[in-house]
RODO-2510 file (C-alpha; in nm, 4 decimals, decimal comma):
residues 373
     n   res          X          Y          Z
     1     x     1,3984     3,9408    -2,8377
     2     x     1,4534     4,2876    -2,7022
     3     x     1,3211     4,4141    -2,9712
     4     x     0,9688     4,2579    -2,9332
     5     x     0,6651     4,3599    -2,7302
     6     x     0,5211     4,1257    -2,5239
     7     x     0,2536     4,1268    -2,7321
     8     x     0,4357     4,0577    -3,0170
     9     x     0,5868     3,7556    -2,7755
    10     x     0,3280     3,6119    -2,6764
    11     x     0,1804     3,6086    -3,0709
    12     x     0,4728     3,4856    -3,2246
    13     x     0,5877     3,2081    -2,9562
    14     x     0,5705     2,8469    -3,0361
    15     x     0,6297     2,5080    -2,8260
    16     x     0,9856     2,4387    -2,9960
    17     x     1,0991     2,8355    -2,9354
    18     x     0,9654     2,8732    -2,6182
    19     x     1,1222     2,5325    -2,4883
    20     x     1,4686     2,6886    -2,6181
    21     x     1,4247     3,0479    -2,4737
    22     x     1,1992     3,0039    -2,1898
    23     x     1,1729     2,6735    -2,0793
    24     x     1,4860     2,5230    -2,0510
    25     x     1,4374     2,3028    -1,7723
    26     x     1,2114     2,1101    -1,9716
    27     x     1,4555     2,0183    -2,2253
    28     x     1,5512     1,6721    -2,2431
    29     x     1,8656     1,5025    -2,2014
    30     x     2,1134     1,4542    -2,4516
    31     x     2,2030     1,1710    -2,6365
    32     x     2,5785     1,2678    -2,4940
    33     x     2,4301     1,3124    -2,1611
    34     x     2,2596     0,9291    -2,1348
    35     x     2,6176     0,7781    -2,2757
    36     x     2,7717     0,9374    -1,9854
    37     x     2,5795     0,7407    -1,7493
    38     x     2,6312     0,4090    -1,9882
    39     x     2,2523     0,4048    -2,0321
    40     x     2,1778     0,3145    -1,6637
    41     x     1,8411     0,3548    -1,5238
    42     x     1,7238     0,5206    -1,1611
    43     x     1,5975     0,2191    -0,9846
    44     x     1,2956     0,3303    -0,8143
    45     x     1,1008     0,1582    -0,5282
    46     x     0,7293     0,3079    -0,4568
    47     x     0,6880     0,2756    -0,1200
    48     x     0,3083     0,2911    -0,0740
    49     x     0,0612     0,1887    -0,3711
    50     x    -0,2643     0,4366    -0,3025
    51     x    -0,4046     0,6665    -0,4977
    52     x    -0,0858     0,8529    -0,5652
    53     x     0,1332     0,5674    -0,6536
    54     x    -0,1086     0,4735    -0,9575
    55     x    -0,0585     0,8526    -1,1136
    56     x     0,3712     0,7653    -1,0501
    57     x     0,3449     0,3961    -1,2384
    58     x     0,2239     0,5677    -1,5946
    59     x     0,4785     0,8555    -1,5230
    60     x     0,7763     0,6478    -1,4209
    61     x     0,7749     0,4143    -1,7589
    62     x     0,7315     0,7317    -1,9409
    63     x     1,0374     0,8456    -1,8073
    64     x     1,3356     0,8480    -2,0289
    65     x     1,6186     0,7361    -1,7725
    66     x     1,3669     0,6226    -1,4919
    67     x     1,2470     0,2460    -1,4132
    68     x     1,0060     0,1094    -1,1453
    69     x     1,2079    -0,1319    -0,9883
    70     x     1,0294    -0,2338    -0,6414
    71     x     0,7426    -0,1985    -0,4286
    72     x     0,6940    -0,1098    -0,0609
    73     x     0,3155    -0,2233     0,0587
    74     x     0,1167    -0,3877     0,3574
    75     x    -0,1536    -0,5324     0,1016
    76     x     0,0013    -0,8677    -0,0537
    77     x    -0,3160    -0,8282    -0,3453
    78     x    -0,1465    -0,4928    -0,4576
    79     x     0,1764    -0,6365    -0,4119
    80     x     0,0959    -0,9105    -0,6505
    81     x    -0,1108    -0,7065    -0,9224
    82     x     0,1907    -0,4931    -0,9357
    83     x     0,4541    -0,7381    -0,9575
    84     x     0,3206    -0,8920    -1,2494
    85     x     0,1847    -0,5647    -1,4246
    86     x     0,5580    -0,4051    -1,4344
    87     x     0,7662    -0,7340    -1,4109
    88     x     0,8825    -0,7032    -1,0399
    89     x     1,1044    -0,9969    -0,9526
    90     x     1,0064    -1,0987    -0,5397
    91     x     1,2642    -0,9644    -0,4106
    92     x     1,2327    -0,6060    -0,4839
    93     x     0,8903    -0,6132    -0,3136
    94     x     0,8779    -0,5242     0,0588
    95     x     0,6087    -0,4809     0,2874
    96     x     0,6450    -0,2251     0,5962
    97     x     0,7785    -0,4253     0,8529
    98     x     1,0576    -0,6013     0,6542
    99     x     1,1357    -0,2477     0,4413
   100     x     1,4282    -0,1739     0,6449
   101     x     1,6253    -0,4805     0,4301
   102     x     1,5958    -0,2712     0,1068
   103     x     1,9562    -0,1398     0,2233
   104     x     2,0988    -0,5288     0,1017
   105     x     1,9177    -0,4953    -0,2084
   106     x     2,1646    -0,2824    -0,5141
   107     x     1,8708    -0,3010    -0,7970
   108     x     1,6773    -0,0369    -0,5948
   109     x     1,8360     0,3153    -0,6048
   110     x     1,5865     0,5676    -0,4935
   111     x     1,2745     0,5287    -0,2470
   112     x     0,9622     0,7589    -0,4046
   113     x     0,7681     0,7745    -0,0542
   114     x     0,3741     0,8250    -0,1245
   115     x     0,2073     0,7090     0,1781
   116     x     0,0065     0,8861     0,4040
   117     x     0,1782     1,2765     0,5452
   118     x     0,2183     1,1250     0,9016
   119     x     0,4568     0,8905     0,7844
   120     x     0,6818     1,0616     0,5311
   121     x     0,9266     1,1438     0,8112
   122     x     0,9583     0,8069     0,9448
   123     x     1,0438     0,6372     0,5753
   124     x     1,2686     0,8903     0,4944
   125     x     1,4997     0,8051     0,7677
   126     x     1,4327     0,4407     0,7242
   127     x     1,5320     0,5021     0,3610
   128     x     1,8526     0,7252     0,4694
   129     x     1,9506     0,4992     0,6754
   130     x     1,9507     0,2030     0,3918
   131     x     2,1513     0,4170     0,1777
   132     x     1,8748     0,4807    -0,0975
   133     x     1,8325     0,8169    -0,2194
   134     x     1,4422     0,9754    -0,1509
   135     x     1,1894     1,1448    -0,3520
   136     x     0,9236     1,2399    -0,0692
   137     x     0,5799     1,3837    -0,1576
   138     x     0,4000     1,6699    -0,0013
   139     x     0,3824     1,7926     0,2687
   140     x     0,7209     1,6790     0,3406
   141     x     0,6046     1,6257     0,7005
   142     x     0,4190     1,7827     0,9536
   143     x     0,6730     2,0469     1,1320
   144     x     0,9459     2,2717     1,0212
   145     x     1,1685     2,0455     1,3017
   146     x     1,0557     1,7415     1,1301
   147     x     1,1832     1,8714     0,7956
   148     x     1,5229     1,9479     0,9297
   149     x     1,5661     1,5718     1,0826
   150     x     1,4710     1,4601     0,7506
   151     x     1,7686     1,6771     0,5875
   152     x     2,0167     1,5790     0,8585
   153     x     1,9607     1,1993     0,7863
   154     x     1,9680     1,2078     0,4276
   155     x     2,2889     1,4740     0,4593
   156     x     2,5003     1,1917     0,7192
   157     x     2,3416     0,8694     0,4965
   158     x     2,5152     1,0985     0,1745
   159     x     2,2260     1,0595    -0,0127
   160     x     1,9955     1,2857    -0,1564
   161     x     1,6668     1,4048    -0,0821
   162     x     1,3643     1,5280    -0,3073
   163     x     1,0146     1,6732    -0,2788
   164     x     0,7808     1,5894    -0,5400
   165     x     0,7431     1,9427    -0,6794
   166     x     0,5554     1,8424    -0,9939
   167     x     0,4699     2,1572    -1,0941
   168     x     0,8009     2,3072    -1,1525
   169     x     0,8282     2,0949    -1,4511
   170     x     0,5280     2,2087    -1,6045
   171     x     0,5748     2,4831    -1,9133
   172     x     0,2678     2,6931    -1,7858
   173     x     0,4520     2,7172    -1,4246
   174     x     0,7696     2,7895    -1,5432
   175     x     0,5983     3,0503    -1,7738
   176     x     0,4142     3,2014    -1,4630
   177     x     0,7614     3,1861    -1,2780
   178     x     0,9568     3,4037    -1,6075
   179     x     0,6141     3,6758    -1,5668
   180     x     0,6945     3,7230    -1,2523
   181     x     1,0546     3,7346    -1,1684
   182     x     1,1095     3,9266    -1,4940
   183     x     0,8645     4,1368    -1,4256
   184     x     0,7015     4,1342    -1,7891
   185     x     0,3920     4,3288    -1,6668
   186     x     0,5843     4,5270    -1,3779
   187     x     0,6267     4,4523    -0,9892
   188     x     0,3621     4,1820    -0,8904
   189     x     0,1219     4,3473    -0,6475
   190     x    -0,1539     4,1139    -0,5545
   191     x    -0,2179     3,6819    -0,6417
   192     x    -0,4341     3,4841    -0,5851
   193     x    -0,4052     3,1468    -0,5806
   194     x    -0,6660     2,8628    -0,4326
   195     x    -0,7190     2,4871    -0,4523
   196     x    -1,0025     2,2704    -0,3360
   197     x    -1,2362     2,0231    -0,4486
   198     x    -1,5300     1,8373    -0,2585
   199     x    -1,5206     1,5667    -0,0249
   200     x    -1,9162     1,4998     0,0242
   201     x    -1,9292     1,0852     0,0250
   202     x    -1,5904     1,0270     0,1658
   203     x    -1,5820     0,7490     0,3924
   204     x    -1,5083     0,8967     0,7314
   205     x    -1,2542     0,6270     0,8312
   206     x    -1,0264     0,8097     0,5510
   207     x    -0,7236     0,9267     0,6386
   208     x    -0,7348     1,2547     0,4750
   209     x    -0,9994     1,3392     0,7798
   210     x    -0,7550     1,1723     1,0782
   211     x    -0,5494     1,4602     1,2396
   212     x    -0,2494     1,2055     1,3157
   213     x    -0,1913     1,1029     1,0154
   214     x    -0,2941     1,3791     0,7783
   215     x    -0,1500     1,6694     0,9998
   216     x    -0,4623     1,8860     0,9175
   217     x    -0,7009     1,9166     0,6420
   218     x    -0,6949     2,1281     0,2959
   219     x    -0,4231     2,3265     0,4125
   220     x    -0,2083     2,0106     0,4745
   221     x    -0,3412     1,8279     0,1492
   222     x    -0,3538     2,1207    -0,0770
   223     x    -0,1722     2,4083     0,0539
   224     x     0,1727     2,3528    -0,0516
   225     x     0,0499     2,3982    -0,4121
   226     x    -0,0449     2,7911    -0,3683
   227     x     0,2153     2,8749    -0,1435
   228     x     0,4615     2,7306    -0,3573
   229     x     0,2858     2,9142    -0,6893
   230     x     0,3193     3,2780    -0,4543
   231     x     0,6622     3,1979    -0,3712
   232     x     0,7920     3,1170    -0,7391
   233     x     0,6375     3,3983    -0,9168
   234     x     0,7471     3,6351    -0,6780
   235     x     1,1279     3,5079    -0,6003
   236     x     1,0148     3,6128    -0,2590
   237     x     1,0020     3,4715     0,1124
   238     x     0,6721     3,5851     0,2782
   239     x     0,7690     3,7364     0,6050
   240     x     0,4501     3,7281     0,7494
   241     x     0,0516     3,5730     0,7451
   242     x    -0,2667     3,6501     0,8629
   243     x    -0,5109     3,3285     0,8584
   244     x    -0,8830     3,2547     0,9039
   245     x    -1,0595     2,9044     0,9495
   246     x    -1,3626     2,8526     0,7408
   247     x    -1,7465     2,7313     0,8332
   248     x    -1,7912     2,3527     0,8979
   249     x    -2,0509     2,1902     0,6487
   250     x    -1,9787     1,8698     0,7036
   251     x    -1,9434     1,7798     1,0622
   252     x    -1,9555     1,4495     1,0645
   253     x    -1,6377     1,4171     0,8107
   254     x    -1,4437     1,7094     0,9725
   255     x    -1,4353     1,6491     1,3219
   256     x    -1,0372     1,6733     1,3793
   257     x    -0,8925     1,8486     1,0644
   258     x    -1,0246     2,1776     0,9255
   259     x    -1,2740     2,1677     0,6164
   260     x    -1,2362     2,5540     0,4527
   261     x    -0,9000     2,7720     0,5444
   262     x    -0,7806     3,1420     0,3607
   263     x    -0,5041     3,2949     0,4128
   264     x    -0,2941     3,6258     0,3329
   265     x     0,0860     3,6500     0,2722
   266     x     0,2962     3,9575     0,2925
   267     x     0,6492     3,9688     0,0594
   268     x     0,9186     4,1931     0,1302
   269     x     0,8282     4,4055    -0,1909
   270     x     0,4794     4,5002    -0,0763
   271     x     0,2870     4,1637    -0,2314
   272     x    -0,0188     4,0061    -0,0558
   273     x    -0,1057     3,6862    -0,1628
   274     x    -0,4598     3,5652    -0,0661
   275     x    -0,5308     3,2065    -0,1221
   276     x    -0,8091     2,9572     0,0167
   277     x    -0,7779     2,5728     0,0509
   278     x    -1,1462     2,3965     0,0887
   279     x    -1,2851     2,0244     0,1222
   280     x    -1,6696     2,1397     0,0359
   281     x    -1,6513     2,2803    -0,3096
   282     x    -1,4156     2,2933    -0,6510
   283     x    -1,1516     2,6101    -0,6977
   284     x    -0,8357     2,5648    -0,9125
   285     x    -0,7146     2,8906    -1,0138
   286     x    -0,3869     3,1409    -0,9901
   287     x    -0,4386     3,4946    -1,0883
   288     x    -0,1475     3,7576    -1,0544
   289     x    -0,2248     4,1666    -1,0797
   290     x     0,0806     4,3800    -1,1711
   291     x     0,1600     4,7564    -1,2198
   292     x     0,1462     4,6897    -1,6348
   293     x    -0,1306     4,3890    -1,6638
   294     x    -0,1801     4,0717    -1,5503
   295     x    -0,1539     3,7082    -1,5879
   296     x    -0,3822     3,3934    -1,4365
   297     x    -0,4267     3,0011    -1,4711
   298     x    -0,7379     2,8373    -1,4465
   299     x    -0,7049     2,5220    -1,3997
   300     x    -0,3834     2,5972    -1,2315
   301     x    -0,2786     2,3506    -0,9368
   302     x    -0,4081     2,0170    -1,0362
   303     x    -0,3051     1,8006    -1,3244
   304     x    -0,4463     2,0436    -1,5947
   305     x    -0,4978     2,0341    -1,8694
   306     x    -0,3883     2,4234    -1,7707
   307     x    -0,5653     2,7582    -1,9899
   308     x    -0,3441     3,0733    -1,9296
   309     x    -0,3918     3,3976    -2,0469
   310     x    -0,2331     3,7182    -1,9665
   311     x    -0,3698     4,1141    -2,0094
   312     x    -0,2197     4,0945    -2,3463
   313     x    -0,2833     3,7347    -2,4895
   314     x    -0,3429     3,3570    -2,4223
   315     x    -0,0970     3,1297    -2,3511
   316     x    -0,1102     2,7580    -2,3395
   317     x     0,1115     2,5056    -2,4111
   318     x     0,0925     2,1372    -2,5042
   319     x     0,0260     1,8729    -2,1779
   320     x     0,3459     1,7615    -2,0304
   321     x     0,4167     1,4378    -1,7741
   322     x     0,4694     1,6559    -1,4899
   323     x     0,5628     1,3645    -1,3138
   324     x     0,7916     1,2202    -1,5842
   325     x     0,9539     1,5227    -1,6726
   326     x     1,0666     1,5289    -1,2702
   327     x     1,1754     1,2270    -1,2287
   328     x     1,3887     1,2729    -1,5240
   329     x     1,5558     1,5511    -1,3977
   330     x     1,6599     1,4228    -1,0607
   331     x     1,7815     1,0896    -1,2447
   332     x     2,0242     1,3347    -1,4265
   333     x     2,1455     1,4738    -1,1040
   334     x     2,1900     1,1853    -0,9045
   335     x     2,3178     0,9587    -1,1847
   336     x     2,5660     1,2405    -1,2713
   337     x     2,6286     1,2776    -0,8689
   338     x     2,5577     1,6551    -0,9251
   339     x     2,3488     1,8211    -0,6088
   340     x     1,9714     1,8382    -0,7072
   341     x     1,8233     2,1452    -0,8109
   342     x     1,7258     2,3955    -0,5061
   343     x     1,3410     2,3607    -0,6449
   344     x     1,2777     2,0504    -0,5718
   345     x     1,5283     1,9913    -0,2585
   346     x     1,4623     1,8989     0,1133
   347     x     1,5616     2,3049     0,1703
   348     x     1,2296     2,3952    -0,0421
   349     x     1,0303     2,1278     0,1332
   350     x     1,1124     2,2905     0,4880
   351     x     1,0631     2,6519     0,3628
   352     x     0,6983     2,5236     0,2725
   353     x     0,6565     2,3484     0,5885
   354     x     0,7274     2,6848     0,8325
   355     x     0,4742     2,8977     0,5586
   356     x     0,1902     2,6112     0,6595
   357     x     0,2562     2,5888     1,0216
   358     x     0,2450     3,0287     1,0560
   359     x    -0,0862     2,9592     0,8772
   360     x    -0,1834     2,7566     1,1257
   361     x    -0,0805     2,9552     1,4018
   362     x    -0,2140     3,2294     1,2797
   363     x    -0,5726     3,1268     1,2118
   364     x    -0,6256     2,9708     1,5573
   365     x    -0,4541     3,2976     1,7425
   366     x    -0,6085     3,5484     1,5115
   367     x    -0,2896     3,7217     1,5020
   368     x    -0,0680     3,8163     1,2136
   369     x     0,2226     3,5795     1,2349
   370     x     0,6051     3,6772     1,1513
   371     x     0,8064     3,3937     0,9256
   372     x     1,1859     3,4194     1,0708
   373     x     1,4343     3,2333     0,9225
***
């Protein structure tokens, strides 16, 4: 490999070489590994059946070592579609009030928490506290503080906690993540990387547009995705933001939570990263400018299918379960009690969480914000 240019590389690499050499956190188990766990399944409960939920219940039977095992909902139609769709026996299906009695129930392992943002706090404890393991989506919660509670009670329950970082799991990512760590095209000087897509028609009663149980707006919805993306392909804490709110187009949706946001993030090395989050218009891309080239995906954040192309050549490898691929991987850490991997712990969640709320603080002040931690 030393031998090679990068251009060279990037002609010559295939799916099955650059799963060996460059993606091995894709690979899948072994045949040795499953025997070791006698061929048991993760158990998983969904715990809130939206929009979300129906994206996890294709991914989670295409798991290898993964099975849907219960439900969490306040809708008893959902709760019945989905009990006969995926074979749910009664009493693995809960509802919100009587959730807290998962803790007698040893077919459910893990709690994969989708609702709403204002209430992944308050189920992770619930779930902590009935000795289940959690995968929570993003944002983890609302506050940096809130994060930390959410650690503690997971740490005393001794059970493990997970943020659904998708993206780590998908080849293009993890192929962004080698450019820029390894510095293939020299130090990374600028990126930018934005998500958004329009909400025109929304029903205003949604709770993407309710400050108390959304936490904000794009930023809170979509934000996680580029500051993660900066983070990753740098290596690199951002020690400090400037922010700026956007126009309001639409005020008769966006009344409490903020419709357009951008940011800028400053890296120890000298790296800005500009990115905008927006409710009022489509933008899924990541571009990254280094001393030697550059590299970019567009689509980039979403689902994909992703195109990615460097100064040098395209790249683009075939579709992945994101989803699938990540629930796989923390099945073989908690089934093998091994801690789970640092990108994709409660730790990464919180490190995300103090990034959103400097953005915050810094577009209503004006002020460029310092990150301490």
């Amino acid at each position: 490999m030393a031998t090679l240019s990068r251009r060279t590389f990037f002609g010559q690499i295939g799916w099955g070489l650059g799963a060996s050499m460059i993606l091995p956190s894709l690979s899948a188990m072994t045949p040795e590994e499953y025997n070791g766990f006698d061929n048991k399944k993760l158990n998983i409960a969904l715990c809130g059946l939206g929009r979300y939920a129906n994206v996890l219940k294709g991914a989670i039977p295409a798991s290898q070592s993964c099975r849907l095992a219960g439900i969490v909902t306040g809708t008893p139609a959902k709760a019945a579609q989905w009990q006969h769709e995926f074979s749910i026996p009664t009493k693995n299906s809960y509802t919100y009030q009587n959730f807290d009695q998962i803790a007698n129930n040893p077919d459910i392992d893990v709690v994969y928490i989708t609702l709403p943002n204002g209430l992944h706090k308050e189920f992770t404890l619930r779930a902590a506290k009935a000795g289940k393991h959690v995968i929570v989506e993003k944002p983890m919660a609302f506050t940096e503080k809130d994060c930390q509670e959410m650690i503690d009670a997971c740490q005393k329950a001794g059970v493990q906690l997970a943020v659904g970082y998708r993206l780590h799991y998908d080849p293009h990512h993890i192929e962004l993540k080698r450019l820029g760590q390894n510095k293939v095209f020299g130090q990374v000087r600028l990126i930018e990387a934005s998500l958004g897509y329009r909400l025109a028609g929304i029903s205003p009663d949604d709770w993407h547009l309710k400050k108390a149980i959304a936490g904000g707006g794009p930023l809170m919805n979509l934000g996680v995705y580029c500051v993660q993306s900066s983070r990753y392909v740098l290596g690199e804490e951002p020690i400090a933001v400037t922010a700026q709110f956007g126009p309001v187009t639409m005020p008769d949706l966006f009344k409490e939570v903020e419709e357009n946001i951008t940011w800028q993030l400053y890296f120890p090395s000298g790296a800005i990263c500009t990115s905008s989050c927006t409710s009022n218009c489509n933008i899924d891309r990541f571009f990254a400018s280094a001393d030697e080239g550059y590299f970019e995906l567009e689509p980039a954040l979403s689902y994909g299918p992703f195109k990615g192309r460097t100064s040098e050549a395209v790249f683009n490898f075939p579709v992945v379960n994101q989803q699938a691929a990540m629930v796989d991987d923390i099945a073989k850490h908690i089934l093998s009690a091994k801690p789970l991997p640092a990108h994709i712990s409660g730790e990464e969640g919180k490190k995300d969480m103090r990034v959103l709320e400097g953005i915050y603080q810094a577009a209503a002040s004006g002020r460029k914000v310092n990150l301490v931690y």
